[in-house]
Backbone as XML, in Angstrom:
<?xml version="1.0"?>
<chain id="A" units="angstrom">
  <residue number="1" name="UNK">
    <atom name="N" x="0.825" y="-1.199" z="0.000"/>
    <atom name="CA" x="0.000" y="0.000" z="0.000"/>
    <atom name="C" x="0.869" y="1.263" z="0.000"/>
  </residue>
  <residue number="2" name="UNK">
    <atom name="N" x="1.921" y="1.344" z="1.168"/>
    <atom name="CA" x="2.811" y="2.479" z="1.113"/>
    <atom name="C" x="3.733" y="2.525" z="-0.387"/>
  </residue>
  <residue number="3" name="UNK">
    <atom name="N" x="4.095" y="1.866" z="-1.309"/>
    <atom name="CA" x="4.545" y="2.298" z="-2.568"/>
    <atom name="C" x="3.405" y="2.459" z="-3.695"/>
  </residue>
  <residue number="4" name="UNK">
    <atom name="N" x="2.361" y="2.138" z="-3.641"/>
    <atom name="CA" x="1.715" y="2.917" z="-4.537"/>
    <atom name="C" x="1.198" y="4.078" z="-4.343"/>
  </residue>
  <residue number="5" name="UNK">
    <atom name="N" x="0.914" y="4.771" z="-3.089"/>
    <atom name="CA" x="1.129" y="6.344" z="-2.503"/>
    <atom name="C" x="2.638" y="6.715" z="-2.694"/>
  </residue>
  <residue number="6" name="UNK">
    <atom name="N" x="3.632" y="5.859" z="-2.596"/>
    <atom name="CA" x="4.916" y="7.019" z="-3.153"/>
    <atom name="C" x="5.169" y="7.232" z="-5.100"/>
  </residue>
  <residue number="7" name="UNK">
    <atom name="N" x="4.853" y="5.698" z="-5.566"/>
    <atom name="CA" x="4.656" y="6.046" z="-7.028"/>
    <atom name="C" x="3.754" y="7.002" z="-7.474"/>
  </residue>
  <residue number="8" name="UNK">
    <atom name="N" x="2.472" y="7.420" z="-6.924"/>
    <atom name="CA" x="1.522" y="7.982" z="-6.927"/>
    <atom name="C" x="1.862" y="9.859" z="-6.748"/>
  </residue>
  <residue number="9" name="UNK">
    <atom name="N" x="2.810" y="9.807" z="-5.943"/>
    <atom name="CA" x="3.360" y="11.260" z="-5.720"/>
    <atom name="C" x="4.864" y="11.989" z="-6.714"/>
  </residue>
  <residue number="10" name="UNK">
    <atom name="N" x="5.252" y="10.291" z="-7.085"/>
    <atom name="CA" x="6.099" y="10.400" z="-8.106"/>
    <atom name="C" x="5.474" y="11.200" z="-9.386"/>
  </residue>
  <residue number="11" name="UNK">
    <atom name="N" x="4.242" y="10.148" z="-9.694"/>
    <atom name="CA" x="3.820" y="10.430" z="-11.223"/>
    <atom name="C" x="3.219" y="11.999" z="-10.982"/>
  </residue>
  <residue number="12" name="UNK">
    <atom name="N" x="2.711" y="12.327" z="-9.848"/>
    <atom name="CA" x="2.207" y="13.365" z="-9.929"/>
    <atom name="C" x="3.233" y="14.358" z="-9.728"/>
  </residue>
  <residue number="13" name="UNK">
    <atom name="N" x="4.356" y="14.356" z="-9.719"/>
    <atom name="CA" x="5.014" y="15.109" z="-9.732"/>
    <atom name="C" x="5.712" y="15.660" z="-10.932"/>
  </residue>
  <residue number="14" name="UNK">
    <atom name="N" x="5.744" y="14.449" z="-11.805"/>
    <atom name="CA" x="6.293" y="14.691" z="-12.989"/>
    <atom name="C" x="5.171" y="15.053" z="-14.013"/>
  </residue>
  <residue number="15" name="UNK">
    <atom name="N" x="4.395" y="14.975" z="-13.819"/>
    <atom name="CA" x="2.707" y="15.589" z="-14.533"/>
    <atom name="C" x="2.874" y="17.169" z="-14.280"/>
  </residue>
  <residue number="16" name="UNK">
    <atom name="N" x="3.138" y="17.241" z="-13.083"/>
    <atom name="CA" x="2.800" y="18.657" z="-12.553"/>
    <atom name="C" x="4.059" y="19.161" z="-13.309"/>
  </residue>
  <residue number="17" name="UNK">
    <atom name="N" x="5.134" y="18.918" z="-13.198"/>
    <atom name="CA" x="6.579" y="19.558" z="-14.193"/>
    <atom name="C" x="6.170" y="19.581" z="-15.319"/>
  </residue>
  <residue number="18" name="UNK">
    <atom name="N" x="5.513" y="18.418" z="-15.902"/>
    <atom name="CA" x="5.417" y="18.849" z="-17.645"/>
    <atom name="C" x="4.331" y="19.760" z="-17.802"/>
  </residue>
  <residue number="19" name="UNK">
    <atom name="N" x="3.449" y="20.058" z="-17.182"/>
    <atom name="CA" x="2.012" y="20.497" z="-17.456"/>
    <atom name="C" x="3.002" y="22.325" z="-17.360"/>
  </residue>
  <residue number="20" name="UNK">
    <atom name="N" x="3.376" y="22.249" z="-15.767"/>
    <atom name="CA" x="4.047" y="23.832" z="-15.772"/>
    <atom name="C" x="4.838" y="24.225" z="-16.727"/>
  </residue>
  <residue number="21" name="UNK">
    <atom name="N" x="6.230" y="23.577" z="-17.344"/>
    <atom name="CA" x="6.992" y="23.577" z="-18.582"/>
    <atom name="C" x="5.962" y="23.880" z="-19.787"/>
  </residue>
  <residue number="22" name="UNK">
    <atom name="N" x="4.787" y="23.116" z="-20.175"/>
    <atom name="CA" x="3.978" y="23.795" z="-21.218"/>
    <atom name="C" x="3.292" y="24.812" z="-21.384"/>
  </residue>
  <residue number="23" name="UNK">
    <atom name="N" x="2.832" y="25.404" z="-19.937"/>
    <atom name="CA" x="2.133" y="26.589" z="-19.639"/>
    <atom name="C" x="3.343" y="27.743" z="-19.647"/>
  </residue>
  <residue number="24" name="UNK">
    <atom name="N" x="4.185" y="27.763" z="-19.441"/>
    <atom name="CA" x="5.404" y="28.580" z="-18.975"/>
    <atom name="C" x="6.498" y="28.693" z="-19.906"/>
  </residue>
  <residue number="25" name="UNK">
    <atom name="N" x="5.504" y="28.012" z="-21.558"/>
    <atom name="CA" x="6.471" y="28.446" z="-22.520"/>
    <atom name="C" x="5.828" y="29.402" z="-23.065"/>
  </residue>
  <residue number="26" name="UNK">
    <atom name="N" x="4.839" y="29.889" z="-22.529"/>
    <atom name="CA" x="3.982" y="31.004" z="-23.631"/>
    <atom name="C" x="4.444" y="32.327" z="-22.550"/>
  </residue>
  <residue number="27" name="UNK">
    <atom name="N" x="4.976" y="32.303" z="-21.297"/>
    <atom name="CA" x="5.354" y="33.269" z="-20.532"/>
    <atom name="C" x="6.652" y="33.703" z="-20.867"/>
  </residue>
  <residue number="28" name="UNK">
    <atom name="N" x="7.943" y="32.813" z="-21.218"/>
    <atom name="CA" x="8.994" y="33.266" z="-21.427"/>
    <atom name="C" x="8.957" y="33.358" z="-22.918"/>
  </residue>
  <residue number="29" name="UNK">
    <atom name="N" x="8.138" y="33.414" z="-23.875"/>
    <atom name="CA" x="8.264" y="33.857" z="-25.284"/>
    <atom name="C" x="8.051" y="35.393" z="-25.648"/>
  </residue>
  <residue number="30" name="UNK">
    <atom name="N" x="6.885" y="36.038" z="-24.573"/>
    <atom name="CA" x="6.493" y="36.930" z="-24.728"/>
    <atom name="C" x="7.866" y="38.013" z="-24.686"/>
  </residue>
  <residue number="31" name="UNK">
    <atom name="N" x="8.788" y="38.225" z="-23.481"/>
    <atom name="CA" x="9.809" y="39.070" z="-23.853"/>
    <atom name="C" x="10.370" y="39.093" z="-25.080"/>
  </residue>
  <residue number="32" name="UNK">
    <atom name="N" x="10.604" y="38.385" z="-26.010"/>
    <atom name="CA" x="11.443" y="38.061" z="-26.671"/>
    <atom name="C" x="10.698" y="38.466" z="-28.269"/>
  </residue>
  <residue number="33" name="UNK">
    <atom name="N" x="9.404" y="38.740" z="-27.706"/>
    <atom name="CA" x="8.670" y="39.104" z="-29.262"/>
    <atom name="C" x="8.516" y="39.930" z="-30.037"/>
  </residue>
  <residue number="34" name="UNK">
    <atom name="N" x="9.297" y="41.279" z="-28.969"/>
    <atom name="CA" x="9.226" y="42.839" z="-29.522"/>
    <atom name="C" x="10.582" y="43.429" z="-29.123"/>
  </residue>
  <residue number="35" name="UNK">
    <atom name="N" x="11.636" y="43.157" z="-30.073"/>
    <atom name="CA" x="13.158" y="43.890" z="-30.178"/>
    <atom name="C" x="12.761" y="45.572" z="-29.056"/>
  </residue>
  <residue number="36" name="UNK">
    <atom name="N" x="13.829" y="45.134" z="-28.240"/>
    <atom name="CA" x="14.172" y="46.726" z="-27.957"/>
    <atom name="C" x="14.660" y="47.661" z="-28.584"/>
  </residue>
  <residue number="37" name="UNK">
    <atom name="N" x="14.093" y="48.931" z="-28.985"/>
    <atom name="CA" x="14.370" y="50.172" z="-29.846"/>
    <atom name="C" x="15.980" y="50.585" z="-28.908"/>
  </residue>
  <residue number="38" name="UNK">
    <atom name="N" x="16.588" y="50.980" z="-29.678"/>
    <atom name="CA" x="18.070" y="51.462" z="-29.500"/>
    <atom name="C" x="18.749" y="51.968" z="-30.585"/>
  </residue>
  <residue number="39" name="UNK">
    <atom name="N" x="19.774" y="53.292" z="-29.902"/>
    <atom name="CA" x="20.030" y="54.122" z="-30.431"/>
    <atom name="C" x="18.709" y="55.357" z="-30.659"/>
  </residue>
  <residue number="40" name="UNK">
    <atom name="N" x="18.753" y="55.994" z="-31.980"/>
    <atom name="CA" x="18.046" y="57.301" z="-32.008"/>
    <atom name="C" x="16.494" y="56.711" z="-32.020"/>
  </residue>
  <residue number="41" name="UNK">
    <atom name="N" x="16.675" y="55.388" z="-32.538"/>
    <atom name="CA" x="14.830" y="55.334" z="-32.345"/>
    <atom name="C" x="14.468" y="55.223" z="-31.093"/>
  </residue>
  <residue number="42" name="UNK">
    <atom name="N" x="15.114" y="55.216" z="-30.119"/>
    <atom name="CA" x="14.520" y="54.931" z="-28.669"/>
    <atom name="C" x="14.515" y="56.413" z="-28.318"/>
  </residue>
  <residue number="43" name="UNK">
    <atom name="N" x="14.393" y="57.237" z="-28.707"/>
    <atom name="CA" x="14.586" y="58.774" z="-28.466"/>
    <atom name="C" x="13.030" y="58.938" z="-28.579"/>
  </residue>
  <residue number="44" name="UNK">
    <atom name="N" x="12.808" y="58.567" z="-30.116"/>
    <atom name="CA" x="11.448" y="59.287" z="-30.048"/>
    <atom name="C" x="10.024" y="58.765" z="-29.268"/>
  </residue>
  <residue number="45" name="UNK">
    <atom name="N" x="9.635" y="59.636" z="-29.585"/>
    <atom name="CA" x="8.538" y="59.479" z="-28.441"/>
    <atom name="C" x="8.863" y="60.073" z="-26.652"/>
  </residue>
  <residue number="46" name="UNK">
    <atom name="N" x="9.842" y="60.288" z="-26.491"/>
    <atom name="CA" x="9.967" y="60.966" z="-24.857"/>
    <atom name="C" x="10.185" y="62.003" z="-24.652"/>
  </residue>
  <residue number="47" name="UNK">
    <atom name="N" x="10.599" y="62.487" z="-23.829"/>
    <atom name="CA" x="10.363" y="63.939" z="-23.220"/>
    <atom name="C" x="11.270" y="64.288" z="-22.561"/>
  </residue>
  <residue number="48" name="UNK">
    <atom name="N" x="12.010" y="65.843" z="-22.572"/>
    <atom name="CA" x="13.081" y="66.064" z="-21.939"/>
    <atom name="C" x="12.864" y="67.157" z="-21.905"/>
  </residue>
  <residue number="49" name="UNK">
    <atom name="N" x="13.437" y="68.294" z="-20.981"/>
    <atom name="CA" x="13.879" y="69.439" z="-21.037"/>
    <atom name="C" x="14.406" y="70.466" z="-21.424"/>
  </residue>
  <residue number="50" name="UNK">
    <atom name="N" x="13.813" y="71.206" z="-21.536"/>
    <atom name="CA" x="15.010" y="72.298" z="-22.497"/>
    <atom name="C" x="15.703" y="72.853" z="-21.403"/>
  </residue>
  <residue number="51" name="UNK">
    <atom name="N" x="17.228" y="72.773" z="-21.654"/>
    <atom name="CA" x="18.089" y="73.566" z="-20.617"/>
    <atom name="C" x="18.773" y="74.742" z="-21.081"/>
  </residue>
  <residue number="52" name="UNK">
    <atom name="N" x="19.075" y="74.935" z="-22.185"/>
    <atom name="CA" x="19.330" y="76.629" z="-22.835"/>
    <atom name="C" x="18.855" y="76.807" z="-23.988"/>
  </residue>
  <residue number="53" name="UNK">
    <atom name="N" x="19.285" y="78.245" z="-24.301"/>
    <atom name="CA" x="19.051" y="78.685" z="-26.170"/>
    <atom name="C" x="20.057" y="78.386" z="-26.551"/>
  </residue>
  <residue number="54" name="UNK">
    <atom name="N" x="20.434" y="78.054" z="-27.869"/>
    <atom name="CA" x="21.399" y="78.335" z="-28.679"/>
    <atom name="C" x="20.996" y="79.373" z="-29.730"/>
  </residue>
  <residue number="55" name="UNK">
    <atom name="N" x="22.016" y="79.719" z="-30.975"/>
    <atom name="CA" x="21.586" y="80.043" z="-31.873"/>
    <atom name="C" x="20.704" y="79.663" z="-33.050"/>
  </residue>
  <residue number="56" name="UNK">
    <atom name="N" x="20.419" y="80.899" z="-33.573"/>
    <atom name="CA" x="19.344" y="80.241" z="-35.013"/>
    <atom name="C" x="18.733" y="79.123" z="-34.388"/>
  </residue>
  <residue number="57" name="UNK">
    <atom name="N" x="17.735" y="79.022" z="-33.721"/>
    <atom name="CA" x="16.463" y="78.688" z="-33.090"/>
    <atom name="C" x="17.053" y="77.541" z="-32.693"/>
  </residue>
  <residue number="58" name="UNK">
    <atom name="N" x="17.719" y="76.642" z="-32.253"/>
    <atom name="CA" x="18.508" y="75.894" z="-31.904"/>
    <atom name="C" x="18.114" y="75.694" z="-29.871"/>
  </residue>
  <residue number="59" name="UNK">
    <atom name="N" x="18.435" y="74.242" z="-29.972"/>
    <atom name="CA" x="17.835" y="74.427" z="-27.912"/>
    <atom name="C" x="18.635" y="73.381" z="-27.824"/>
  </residue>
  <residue number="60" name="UNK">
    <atom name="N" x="19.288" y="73.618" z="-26.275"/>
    <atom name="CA" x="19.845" y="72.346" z="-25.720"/>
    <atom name="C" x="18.659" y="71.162" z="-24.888"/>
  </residue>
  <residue number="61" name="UNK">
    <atom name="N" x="18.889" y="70.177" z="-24.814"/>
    <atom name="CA" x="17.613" y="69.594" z="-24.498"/>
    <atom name="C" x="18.080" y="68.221" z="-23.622"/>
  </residue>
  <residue number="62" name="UNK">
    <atom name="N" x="18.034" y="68.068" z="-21.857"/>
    <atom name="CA" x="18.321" y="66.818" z="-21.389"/>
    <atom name="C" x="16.910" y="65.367" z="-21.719"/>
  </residue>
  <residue number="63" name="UNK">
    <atom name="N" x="17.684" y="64.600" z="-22.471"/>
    <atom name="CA" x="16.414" y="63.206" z="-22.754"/>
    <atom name="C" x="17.321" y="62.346" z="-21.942"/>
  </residue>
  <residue number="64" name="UNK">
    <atom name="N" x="16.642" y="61.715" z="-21.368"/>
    <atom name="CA" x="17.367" y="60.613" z="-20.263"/>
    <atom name="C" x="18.674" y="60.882" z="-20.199"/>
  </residue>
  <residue number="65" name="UNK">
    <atom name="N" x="19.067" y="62.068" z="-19.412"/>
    <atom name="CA" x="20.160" y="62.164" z="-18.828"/>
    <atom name="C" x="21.139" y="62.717" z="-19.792"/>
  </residue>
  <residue number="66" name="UNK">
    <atom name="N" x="21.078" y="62.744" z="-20.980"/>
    <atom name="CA" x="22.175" y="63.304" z="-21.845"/>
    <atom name="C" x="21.865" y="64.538" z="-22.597"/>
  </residue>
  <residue number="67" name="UNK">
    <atom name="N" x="22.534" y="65.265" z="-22.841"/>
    <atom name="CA" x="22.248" y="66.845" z="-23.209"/>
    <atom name="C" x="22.269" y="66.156" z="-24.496"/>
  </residue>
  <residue number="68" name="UNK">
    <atom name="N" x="21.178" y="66.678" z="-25.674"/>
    <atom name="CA" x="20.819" y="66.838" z="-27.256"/>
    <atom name="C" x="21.367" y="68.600" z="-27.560"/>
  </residue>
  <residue number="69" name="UNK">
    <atom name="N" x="20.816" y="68.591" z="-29.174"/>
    <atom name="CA" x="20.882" y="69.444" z="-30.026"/>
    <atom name="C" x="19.321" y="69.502" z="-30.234"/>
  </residue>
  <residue number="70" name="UNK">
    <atom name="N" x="18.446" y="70.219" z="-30.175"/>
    <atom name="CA" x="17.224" y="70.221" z="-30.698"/>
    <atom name="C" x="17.036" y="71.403" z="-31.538"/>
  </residue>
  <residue number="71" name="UNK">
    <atom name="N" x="16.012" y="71.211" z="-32.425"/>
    <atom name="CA" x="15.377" y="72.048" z="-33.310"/>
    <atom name="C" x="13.951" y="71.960" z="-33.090"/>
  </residue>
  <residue number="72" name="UNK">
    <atom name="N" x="13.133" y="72.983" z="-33.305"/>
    <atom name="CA" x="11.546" y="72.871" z="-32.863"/>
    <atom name="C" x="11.078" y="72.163" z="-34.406"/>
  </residue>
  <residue number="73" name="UNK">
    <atom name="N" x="10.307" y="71.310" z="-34.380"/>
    <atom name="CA" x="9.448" y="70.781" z="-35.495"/>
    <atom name="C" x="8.403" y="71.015" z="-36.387"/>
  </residue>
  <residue number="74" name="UNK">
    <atom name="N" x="8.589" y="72.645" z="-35.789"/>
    <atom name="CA" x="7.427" y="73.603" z="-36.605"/>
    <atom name="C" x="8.325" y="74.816" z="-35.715"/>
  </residue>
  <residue number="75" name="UNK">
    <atom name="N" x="9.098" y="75.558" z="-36.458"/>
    <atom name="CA" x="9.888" y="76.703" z="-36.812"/>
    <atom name="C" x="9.355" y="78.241" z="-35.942"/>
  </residue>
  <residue number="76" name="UNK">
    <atom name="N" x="7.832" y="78.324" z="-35.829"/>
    <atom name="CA" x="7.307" y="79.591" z="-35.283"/>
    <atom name="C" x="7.279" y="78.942" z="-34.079"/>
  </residue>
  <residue number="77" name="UNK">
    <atom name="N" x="7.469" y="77.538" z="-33.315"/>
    <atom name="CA" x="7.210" y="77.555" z="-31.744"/>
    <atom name="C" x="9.065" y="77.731" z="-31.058"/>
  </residue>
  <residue number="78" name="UNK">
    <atom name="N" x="8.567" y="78.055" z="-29.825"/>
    <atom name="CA" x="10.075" y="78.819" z="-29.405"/>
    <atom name="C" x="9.424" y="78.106" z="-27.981"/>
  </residue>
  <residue number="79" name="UNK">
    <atom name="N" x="10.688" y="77.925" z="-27.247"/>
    <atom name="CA" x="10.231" y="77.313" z="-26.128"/>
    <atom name="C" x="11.199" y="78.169" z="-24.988"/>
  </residue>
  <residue number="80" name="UNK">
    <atom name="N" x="11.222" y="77.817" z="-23.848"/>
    <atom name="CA" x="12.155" y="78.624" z="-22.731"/>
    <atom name="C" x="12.774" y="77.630" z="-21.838"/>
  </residue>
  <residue number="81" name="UNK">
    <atom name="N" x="13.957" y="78.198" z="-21.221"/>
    <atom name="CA" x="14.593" y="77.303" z="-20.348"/>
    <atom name="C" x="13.511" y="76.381" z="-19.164"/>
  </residue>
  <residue number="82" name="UNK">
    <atom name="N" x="13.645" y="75.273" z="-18.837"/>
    <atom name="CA" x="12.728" y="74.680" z="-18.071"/>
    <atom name="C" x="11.397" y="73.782" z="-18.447"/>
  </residue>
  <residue number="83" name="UNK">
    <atom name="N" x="11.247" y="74.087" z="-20.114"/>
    <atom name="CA" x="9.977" y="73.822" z="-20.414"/>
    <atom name="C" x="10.043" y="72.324" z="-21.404"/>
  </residue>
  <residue number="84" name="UNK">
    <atom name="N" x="9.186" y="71.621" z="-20.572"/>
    <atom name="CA" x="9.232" y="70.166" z="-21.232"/>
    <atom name="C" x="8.395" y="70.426" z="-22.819"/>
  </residue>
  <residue number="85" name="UNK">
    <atom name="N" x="9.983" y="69.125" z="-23.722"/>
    <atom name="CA" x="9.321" y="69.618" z="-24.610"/>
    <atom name="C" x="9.471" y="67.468" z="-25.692"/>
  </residue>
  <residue number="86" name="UNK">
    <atom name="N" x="8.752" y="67.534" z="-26.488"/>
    <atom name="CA" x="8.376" y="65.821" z="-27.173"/>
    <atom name="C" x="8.989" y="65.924" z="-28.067"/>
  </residue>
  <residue number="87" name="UNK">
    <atom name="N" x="9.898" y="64.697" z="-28.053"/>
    <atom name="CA" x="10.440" y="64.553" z="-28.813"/>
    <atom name="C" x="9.750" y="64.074" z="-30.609"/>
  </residue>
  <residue number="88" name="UNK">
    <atom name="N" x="9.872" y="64.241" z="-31.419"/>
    <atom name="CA" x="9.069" y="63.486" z="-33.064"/>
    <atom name="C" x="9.985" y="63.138" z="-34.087"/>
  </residue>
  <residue number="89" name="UNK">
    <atom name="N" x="11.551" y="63.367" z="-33.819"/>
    <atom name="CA" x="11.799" y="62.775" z="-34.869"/>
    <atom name="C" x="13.275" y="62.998" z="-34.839"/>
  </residue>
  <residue number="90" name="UNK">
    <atom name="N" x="14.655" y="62.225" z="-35.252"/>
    <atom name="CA" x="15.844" y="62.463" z="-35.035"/>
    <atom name="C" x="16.114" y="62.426" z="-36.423"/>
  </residue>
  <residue number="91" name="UNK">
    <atom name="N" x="17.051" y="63.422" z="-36.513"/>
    <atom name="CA" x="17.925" y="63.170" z="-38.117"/>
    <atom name="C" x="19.820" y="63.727" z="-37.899"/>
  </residue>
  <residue number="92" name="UNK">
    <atom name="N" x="20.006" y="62.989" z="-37.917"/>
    <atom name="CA" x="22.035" y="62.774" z="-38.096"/>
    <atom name="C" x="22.194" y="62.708" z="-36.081"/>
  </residue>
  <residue number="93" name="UNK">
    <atom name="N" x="22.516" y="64.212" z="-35.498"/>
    <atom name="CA" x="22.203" y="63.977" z="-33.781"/>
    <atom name="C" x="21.530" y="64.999" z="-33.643"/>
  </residue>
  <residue number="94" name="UNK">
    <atom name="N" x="20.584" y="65.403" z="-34.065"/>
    <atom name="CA" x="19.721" y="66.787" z="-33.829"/>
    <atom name="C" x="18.157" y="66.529" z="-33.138"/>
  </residue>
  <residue number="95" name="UNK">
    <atom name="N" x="17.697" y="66.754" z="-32.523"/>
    <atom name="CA" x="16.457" y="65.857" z="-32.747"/>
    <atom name="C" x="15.256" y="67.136" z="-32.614"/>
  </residue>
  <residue number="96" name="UNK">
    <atom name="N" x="14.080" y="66.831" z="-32.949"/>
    <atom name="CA" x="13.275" y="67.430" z="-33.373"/>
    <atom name="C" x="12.054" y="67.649" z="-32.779"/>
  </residue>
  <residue number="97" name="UNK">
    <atom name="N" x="11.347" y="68.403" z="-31.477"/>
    <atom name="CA" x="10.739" y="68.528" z="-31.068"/>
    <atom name="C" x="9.984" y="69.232" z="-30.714"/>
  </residue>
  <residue number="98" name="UNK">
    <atom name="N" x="8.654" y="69.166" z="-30.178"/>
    <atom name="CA" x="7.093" y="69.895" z="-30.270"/>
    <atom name="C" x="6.997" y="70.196" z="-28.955"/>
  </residue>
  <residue number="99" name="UNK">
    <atom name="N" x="6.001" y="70.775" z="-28.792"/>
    <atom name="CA" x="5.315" y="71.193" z="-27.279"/>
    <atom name="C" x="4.511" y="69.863" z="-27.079"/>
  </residue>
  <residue number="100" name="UNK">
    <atom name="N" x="4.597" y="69.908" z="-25.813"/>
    <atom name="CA" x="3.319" y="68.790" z="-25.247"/>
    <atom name="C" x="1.889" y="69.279" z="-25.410"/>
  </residue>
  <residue number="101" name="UNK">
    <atom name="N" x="1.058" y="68.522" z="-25.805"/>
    <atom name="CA" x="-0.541" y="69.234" z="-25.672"/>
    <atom name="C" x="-1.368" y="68.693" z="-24.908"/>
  </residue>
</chain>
């Protein structure tokens, strides 16, 4: 009687491993299904600060921690020291950004 309650906890043990192993391959696939953006495409879309003027409409701008080159993305908006501003678009290291709305 006592070894077919220990075979019994055996098999169920190894049921319970394969059953979790099949459920728990659809959990570790999911990271792996959408490449992390890096370099300038991970720029766009966030938000940083403007920390000075430069010239010819030109702004310094902290995005996660590193000072940019920005240009406004429509030419008549002007922004001021302090004022969060979105990023839309990078070209060479300049990047190109709007007001928040």
């Amino acid at each position: 009687m006592g070894q077919i309650i220990i075979i019994g906890y055996i098999l169920d043990t190894i049921v319970a491993f394969f059953i979790g192993a099949w459920f728990s391959r659809f959990w570790l696939r999911h990271p792996f299904r959408v490449k992390p953006a890096t370099g300038k495409d991970s720029l766009i879309g966030k938000t940083g600060e403007i920390k000075s003027t430069l010239k010819n409409n030109f702004y310094e701008i902290a995005v996660d921690s590193q000072i940019w080159r920005a240009l406004p993305d429509d030419p008549s908006e002007t922004f001021q020291k302090g004022e969060i501003a979105y990023v839309k678009s990078v070209r060479d290291l300049t990047l190109y950004i709007s007001k928040i709305k």
